[in-house]
C-alpha positions in Angstrom: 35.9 -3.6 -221.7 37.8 -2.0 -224.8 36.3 -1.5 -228.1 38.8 -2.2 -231.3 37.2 0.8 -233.7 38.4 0.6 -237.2 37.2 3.3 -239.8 37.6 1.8 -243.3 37.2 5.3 -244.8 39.0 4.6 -248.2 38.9 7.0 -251.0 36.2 8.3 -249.8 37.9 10.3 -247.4 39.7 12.4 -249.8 36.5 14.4 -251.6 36.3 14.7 -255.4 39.5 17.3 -255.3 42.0 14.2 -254.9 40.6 13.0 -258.4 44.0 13.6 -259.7 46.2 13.5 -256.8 46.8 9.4 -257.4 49.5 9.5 -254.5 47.1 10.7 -251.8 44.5 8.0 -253.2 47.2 5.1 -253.3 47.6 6.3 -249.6 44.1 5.3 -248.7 44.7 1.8 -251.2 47.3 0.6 -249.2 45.1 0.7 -246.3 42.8 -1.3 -247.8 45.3 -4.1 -249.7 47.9 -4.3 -246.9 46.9 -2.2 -243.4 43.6 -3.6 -242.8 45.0 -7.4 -243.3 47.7 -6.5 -241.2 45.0 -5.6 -238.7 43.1 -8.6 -238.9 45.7 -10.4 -238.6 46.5 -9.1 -235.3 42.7 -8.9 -233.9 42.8 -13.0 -234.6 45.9 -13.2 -233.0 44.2 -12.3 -230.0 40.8 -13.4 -230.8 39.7 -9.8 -230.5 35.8 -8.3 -231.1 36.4 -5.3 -233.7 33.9 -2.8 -235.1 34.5 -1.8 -238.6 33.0 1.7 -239.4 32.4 2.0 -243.3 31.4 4.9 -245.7 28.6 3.3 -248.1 30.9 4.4 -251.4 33.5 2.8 -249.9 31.7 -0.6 -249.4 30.4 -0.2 -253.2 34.0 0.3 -254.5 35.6 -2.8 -252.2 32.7 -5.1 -251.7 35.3 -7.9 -250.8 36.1 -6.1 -248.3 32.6 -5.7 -246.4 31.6 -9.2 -247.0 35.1 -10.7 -245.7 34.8 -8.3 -242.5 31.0 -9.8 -242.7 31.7 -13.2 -243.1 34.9 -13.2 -240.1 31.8 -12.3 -237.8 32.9 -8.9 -237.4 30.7 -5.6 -236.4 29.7 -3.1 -239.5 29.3 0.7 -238.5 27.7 2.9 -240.2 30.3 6.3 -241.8 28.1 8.3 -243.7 27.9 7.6 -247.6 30.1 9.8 -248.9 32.4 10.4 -245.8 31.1 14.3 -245.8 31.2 15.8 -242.8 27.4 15.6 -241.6 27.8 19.6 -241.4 27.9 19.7 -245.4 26.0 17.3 -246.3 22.7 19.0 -247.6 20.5 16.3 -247.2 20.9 13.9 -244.2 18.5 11.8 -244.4 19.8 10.9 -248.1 22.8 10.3 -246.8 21.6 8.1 -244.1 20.1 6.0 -246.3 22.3 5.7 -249.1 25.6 4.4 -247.0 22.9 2.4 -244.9 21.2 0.8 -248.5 24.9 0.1 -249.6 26.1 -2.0 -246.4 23.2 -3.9 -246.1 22.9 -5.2 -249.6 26.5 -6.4 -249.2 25.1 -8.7 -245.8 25.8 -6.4 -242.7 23.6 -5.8 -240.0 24.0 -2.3 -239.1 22.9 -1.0 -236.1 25.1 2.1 -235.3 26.5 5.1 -236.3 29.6 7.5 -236.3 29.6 10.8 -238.0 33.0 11.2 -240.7 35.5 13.9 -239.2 33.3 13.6 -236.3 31.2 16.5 -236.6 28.3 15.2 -236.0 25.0 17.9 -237.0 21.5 18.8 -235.2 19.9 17.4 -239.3 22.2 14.3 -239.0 21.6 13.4 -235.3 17.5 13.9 -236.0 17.5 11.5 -238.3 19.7 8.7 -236.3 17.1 6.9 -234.1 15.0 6.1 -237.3 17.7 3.9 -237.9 20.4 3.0 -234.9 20.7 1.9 -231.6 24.2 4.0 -230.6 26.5 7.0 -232.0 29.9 6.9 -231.4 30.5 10.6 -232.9 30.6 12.8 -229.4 33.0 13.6 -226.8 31.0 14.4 -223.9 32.3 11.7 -221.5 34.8 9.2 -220.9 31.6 6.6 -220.3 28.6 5.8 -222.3 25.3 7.9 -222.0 22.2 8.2 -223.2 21.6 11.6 -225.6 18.0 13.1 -225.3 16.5 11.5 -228.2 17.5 8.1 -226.4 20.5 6.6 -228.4 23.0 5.3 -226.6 26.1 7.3 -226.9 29.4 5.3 -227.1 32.4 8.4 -226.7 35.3 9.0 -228.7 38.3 11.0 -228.2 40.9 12.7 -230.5 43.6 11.1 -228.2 42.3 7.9 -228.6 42.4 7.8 -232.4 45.8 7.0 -234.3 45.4 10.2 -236.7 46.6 12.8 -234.5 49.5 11.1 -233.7 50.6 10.9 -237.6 53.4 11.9 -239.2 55.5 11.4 -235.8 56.3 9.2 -232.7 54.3 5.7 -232.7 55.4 5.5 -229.0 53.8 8.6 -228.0 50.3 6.7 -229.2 51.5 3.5 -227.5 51.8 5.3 -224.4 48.4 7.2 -223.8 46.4 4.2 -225.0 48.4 1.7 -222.8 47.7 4.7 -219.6 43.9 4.9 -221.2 43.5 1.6 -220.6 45.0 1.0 -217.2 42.7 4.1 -215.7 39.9 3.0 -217.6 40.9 -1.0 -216.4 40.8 1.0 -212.4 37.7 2.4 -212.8 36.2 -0.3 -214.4 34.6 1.6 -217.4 34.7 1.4 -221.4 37.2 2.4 -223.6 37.0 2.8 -227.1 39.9 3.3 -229.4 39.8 4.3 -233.3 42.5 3.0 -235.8 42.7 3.4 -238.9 44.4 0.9 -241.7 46.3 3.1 -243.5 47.8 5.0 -240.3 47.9 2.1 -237.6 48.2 -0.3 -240.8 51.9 -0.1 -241.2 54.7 -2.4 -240.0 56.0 -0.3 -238.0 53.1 0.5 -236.1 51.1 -2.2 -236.2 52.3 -3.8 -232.8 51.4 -0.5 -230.6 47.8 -2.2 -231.2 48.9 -5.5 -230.3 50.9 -4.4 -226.8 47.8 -2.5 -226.2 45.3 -5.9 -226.4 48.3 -7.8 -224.6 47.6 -5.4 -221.4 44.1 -6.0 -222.0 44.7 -9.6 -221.6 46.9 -8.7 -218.3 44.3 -7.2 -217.2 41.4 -9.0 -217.4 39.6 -6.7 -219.8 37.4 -8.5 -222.8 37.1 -7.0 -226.0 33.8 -5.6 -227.1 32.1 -4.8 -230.3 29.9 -1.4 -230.6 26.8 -3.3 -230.0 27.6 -5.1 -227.3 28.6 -2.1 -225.4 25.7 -0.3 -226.3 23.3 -3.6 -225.2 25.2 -3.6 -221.9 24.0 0.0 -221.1 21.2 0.1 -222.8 20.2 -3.4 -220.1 22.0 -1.0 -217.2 19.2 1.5 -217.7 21.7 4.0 -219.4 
């Protein structure tokens, strides 16, 4: 199985110091205007699960977005409120409930989480099982596992999001997801990637997603959402 991640960050990625920088913001715009329809675009070409992950501000500022994501059937992820690294934010629970108060009153049914920046705190991950079923913050395997307080974990990985990759080669992304996927295909285990609409967004990138979920289809692995995944291993016994 391979789970299509998408964080819809926005301007809320950017922190009250890009207030003036209106390049940097129209950055994050695009993503929103042209990236993520490009993406969605591509997903339906495939027929493709997706999980969206969504800062609460965000979701106040484009609420077209959320309820067209909603309303397509797709998966909404918790991203913090503010898109603060849960390390700074001073109160979590606040926090927590503010992005979680925005996305539902705009019709999504959240039931997981993944920290911004993904630094995910001790404060932030207390207050998680008050409200989630999964994280998908941590990189302490290549499968899903169970963390103490008993939410699933569903694992990330720096080379498995398009970011690091950025300013520079798309085909060096292409290629570790593509190899990603045929190890993870071999030993028949989860893979989740992260994209993001302004990075993976643009025309000239924008088909390294769609060769990856054309050797999905080779291969005989289904796309997943988040909550899916986490159901599967939750009914394995973790």
């Amino acid at each position: 199985m391979i789970a299509i991640t998408i964080d819809v960050d926005g301007e809320a990625g950017l922190g009250d110091g890009y207030a003036l920088r209106l390049s940097s913001r129209s950055e994050r715009v695009y993503g929103l205007v042209r990236g993520l329809p490009r993406m969605l675009g591509v997903l339906d070409e495939f027929g493709a699960a997706a999980t969206f992950y969504v800062p609460g501000v965000t979701a106040l500022a484009w609420p077209d977005v959320v309820r067209e994501l909603v309303a397509r059937g797709f998966e909404i992820g918790h991203h913090g409120h503010t898109h603060t690294r849960p390390d700074l934010v001073a109160d979590a629970r606040a926090e927590i409930a503010d992005g979680l108060a925005a996305l539902t009153s705009l019709g999504a049914d959240v039931r997981g989480y993944r920290a911004p920046c993904w630094e995910l705190s001790p404060a932030t991950l207390d207050v998680l099982p008050e409200h989630f079923e999964w994280d998908s913050s941590l990189m302490g395997d290549d499968r899903p596992y169970v963390l103490p307080n008993g939410l699933i974990e569903l694992p990330v990985h720096w080379s498995l999001d398009d970011a690091p990759y950025f300013p520079g080669d798309v085909r060096a992304l292409e290629h570790t997801w593509r190899s990603e996927l045929a190890v993870a295909a071999a030993e028949v285990r989860p893979l989740t990637l992260t994209l993001h609409p302004e990075i993976l967004g643009r025309p000239s990138r924008i088909d390294a997603l769609r060769r990856v979920l054309d050797d999905a289809r080779r291969l005989g692995v289904r796309t997943i959402t988040h909550a899916a995944l986490a159901g599967s291993v939750r009914s394995a016994g973790g």
